[in-house]
Structures are given as C-alpha cells and as structure tokens.
C-alpha positions in Angstrom: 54.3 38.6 -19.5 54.8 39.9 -15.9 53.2 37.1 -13.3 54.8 39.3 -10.3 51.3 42.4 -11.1 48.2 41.8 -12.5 45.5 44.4 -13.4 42.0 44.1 -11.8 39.4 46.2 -13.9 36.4 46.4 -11.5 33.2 46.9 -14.2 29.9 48.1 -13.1 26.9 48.4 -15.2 27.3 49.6 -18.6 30.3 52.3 -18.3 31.3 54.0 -21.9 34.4 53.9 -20.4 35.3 50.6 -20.2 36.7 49.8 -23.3 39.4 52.7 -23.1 40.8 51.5 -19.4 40.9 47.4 -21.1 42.9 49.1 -24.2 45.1 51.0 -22.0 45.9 47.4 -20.2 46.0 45.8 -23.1 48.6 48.7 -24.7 51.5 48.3 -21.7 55.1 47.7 -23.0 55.3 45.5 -20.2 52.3 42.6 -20.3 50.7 41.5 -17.3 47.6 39.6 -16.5 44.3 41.2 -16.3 41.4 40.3 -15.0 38.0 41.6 -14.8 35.3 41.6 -11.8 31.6 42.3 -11.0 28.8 42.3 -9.4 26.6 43.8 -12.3 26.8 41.0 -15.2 25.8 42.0 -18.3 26.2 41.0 -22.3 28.0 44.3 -22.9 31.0 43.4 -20.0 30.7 39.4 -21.0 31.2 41.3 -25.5 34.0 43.7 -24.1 35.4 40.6 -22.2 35.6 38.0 -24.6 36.7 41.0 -27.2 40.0 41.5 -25.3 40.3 37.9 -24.3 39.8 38.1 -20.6 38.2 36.1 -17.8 35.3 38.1 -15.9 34.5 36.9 -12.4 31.3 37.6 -10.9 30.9 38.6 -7.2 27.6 37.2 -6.1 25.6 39.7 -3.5 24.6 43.4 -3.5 26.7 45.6 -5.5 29.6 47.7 -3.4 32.5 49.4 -4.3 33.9 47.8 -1.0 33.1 44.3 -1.6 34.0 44.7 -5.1 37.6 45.8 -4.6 37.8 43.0 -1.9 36.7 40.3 -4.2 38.9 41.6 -6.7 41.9 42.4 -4.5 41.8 38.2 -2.8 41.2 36.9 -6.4 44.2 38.3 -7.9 46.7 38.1 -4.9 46.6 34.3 -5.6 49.1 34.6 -7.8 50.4 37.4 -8.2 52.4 39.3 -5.7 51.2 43.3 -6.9 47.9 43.9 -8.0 46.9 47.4 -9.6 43.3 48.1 -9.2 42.1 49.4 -12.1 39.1 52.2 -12.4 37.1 51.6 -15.4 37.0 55.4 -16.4 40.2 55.6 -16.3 43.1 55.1 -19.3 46.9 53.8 -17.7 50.2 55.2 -19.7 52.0 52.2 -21.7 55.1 52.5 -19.4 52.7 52.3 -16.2 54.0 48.1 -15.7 57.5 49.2 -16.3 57.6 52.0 -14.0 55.9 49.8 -11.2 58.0 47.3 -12.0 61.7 49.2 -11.7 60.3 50.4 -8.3 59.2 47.0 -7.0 62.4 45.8 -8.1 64.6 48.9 -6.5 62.3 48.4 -3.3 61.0 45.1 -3.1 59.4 46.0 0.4 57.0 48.4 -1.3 53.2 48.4 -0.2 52.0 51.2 -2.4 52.9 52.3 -5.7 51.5 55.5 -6.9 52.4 57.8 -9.8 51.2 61.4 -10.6 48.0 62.0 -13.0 46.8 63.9 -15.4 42.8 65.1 -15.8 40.5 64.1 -18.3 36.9 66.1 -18.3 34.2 64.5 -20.7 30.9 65.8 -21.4 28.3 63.4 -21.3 24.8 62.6 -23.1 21.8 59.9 -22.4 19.8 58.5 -25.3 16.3 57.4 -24.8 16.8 53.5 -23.6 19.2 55.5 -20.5 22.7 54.9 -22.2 24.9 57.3 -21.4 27.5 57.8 -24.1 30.8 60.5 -24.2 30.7 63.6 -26.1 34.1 66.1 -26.1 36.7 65.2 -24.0 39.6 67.8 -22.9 42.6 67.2 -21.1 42.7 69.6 -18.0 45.7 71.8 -17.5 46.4 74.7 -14.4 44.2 71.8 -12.7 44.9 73.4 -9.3 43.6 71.0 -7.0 46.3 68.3 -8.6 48.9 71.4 -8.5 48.2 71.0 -4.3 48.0 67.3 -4.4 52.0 66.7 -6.1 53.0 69.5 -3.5 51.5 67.2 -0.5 53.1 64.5 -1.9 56.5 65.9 -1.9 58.0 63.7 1.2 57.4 60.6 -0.5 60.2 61.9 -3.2 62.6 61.3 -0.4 61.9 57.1 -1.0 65.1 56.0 1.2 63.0 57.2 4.5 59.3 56.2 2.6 59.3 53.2 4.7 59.0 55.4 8.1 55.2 55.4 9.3 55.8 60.2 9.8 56.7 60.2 6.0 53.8 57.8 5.0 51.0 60.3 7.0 52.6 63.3 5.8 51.0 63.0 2.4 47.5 62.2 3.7 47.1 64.8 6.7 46.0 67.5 4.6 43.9 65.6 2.3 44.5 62.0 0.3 47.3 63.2 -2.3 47.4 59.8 -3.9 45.3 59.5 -6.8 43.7 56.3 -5.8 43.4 54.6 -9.2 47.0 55.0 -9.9 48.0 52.6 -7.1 49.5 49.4 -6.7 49.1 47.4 -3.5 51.6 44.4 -2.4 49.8 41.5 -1.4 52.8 39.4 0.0 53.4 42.5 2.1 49.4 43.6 2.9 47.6 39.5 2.6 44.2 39.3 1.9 42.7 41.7 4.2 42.7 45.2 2.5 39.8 48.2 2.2 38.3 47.9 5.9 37.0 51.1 5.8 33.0 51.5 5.9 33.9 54.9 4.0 32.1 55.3 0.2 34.0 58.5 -0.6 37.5 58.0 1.2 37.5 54.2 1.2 40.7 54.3 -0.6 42.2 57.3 2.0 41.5 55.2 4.8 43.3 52.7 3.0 46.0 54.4 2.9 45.8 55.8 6.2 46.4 51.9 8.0 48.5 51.1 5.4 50.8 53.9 6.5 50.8 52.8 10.3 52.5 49.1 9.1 55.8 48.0 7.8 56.1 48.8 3.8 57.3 51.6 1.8 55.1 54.0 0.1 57.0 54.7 -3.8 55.5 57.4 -6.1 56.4 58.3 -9.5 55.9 62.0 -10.4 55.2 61.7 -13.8 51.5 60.8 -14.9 51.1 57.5 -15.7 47.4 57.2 -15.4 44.3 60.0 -17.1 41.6 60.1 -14.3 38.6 60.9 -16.2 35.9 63.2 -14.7 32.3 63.1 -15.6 29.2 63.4 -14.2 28.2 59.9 -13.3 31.7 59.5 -11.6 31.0 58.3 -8.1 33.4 61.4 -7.4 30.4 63.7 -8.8 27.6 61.2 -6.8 29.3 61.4 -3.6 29.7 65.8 -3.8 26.5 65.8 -4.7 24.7 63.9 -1.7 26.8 65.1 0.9 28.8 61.6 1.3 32.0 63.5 0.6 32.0 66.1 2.7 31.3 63.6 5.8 33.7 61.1 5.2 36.5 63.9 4.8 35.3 65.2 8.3 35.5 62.1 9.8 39.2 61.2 8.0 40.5 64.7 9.2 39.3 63.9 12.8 41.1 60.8 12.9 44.7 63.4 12.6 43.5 67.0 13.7 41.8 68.1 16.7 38.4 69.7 16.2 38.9 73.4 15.4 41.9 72.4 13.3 39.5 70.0 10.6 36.8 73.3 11.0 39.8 75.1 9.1 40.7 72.2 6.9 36.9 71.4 5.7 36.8 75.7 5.1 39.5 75.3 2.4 39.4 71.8 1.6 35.5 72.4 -0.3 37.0 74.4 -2.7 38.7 71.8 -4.4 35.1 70.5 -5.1 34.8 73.0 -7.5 37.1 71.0 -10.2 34.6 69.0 -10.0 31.5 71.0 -10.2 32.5 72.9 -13.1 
C-alpha cells in the first residue's frame, strides 16, 4: 500500500458511474488509499462505500464542484504527499499508481502528473422515479479533438526542461491539453491552497494555468491510463449546453492572447464541441 498518493473520488448524487471509477481504484497493481467525499449524502454512496470498504466524508454547505475538490484536495494532503482527484464517471488503468509513481520517483519535484486518455461514449436512459442508468457504451477512436490535444502536449515530452514556467504554458495556450481527471497534484510542493478559480467549466485549466507560473515540473505519460466517459449528464455536456463553456474559454484565452487573436481561437476552438454534441 502506497501512503506517498491517495485517490479522492468526489461523488455527487446518484451517478451510475460510480461503482466503475471505485473498481478501477480498487483494481491498481500498486494500492493506495482512497477516499470518498460529498456534499450530496445519500444511502446509495454510504451501500457503494461500505461495499468497497471506504470512508466517505461529507462536506457540509451548498454543493460545488469548487468546494468539493477543495475539501477533498485539504483532506487527503494530510497524509499523503500526491493526491489524484478522481472523476466518478471515469474508470483509471491498473498501472495508473505505478506509472505516477516511477515519475514521482524520477522527478520528485513534480506538481502535476498527467497521462493521455482514451474516450468512452455511453448512451443513457431515465426510468420513471428519475434514475438515470447506462445503456451501450463504445470506446471512441479517430477522436480528433484528443488527436489535437496529445499534439499540444508534445513539449511536456521533453520532461528535463518541464520544470521551466514557457514549457508548462505551452500546452495550455491553445486550449487545456491535460485531461483533467487524469492528474495528480503534489501537495508538499502546491499546500492546501489549490482550485482558486471561480471558473465551472475551466476550473481545472485555470488550475493549471497558476500552477504553471510556480516552481514544479509538469510530467505526462503518453499512453492512456484513464477512460473519460462522455454522456449526457456530464457537466462537460451541462456546461456546452448553457453557454458556461464557451465563456469561461473566452475569458482563459484572454488571460494569453490579445483580443483578435482569442476571436480566431473561439472560431476553431467550438468545433471540438461537436465530440461532444454528437
């Protein structure tokens, strides 16, 4: 069992999902400790909990993706000196601790950890009560907009010069290559102040964006050690949908590009909506 990482599985409401991201946890070659937060208790995340033998805190106050992360983030970084927060959609490769691990060892002034991805789309039903529940699921391949996204990433492959602030920005000027669930943040390096941003969509670019601008070296692995799964009631979907997206990537280019510059960006940068939309 690893005490350097620890998994934090952030649960809201009654996700389908859930019990496919705690297996995938549960399933790594290397253990570490997981924990699970929220701020929407229930019997189901309490059943899944106690299933897989794992403690659930619960974040008092309004719900928030923000807050959540936070409370997750401070609550784990007690012990442990890299904490993974993990998406409950999403399903982590077996070798994902081992992987982190060799880097964290290689570069033990590493901030962020990220690996490549790989797309799972899943149709989705609602019974009567409001459950939603999964129907066909299909890995994505030729997914374009990740195609784009390993391209951007490509100065992060040169990780003896990651640690230089040019190199960190590189990857997120055109767009946040990192998937964000894939990543691992250092708290010894980072403490307990993390996710300032009052972004919904690009919480997690901004993230990245200050973390780039201190000391630490970003470390990607380009092989897919996560499945991102989209669906429709992915916050991903929500935030296309009511216009959250397109604002918040607006506001992120302005913080790099001057104005005509993010009119170009935003012109091709929508298109990628379309995996999505689909």
């Amino acid at each position: 069992m690893s005490r350097t990482h620890a998994f934090v599985i952030c649960a809201y409401k009654k996700s389908p999902y859930l019990e496919f991201c705690i297996r995938s946890l549960r399933r790594q070659k290397v253990k570490s400790d997981i924990y699970l937060v929220t701020s929407t208790p229930s019997e189901y995340i309490d059943k899944l909990a106690e299933k897989y033998r794992i403690p659930v805190f619960v974040r008092d106050g309004e719900s928030s993706l923000k807050e959540d992360w936070l409370f997750g983030w401070r609550l784990a970084g007690k012990d442990h000196s890299l904490v993974t927060i993990a998406h409950q959609d999403d399903k982590y490769h077996p070798n994902y601790t081992e992987e982190l691990l060799k880097a964290y060892e290689t570069y033990p002034d590493m901030t962020v950890f990220c690996s490549d991805y790989v797309v799972l789309r899943t149709e989705e039903g609602i019974l009567s009560d409001g459950t939603v529940y999964p129907g066909g699921t299909k890995m994505v391949t030729g997914d374009l907009v990740r195609f784009v996204k390993k391209i951007l990433r490509l100065p992060l492959r040169l990780r003896k010069i990651a640690d230089q602030t040019w190199v960190k920005k590189s990857v997120l000027m055109f767009g946040n290559s990192i998937c964000c669930p894939s990543c691992t943040y250092n708290h010894d390096f980072i403490g307990d102040d993390m996710f300032a941003s009052d972004m919904e969509f690009a919480l997690d670019w901004e993230n990245l964006y200050e973390l780039a601008m201190k000391p630490g070296r970003f470390i990607c692995a380009e092989t897919p050690l996560i499945a991102y799964r989209v669906h429709d009631g992915a916050t991903t979907k929500q935030c296309i949908e009511d216009n959250r997206r397109s604002q918040d990537e607006i506001a992120m280019f302005q913080k790099m590009w001057p104005e005509w510059m993010v009119k170009i960006l935003m012109r091709y940068y929508k298109k990628a909506y379309e995996n999505y939309e689909s």
